[in-house]
C-alpha positions in Angstrom: 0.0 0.0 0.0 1.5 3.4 -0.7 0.1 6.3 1.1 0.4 10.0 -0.7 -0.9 13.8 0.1 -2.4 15.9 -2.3 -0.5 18.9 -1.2 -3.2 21.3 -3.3 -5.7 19.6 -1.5 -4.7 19.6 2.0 -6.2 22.4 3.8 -3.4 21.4 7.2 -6.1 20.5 9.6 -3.7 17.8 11.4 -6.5 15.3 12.1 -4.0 12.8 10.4 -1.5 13.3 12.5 -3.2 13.8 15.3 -4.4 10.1 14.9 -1.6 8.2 13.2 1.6 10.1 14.2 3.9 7.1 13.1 2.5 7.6 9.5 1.7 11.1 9.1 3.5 14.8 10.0 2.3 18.3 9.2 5.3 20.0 7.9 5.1 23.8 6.2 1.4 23.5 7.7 0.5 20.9 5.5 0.6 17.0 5.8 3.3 14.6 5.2 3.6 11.2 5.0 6.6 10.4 6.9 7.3 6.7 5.7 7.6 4.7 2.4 6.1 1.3 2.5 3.5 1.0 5.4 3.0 -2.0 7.6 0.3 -4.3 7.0 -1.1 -3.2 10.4 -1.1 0.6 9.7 -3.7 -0.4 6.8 -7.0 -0.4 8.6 -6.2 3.1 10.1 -4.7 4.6 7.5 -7.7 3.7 5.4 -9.9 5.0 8.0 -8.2 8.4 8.2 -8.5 9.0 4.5 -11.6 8.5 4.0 -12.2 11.0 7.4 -9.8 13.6 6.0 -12.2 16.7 5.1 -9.8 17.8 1.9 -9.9 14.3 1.1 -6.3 14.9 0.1 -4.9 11.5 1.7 -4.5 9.1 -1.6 -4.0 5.5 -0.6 -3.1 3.1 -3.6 -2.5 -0.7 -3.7 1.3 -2.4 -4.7 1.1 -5.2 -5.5 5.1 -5.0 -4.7 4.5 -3.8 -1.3 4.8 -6.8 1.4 5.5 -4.6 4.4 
């Protein structure tokens, strides 16, 4: 799974980071993603946190490559 930020989009609310600070950081008042390759356990949240962001700016896409 790879997680990404539509930096247009992001209107720096924090609400990612505020709930999945091992994935996410706001940096120049918008959000980053601070990893590459998530772990299979992050899924479920980071899923859940997209589809809660209110810019919907958090893009989540499936690798097939990706067995973290």
């Amino acid at each position: 799974m790879r997680v990404t930020i539509n930096k247009q989009q992001c209107v720096g609310c924090g609400l990612c980071e505020e709930l999945l600070p091992e994935v996410f950081i706001m940096q120049n008042q918008k959000s980053r993603v601070k990893q590459e390759g998530l772990k299979k356990a992050d899924k479920y949240e980071v899923l859940t946190i997209a589809e809660d962001c209110p810019a919907e700016a958090i893009i989540v896409s499936e690798n097939a490559d990706d067995e973290s």
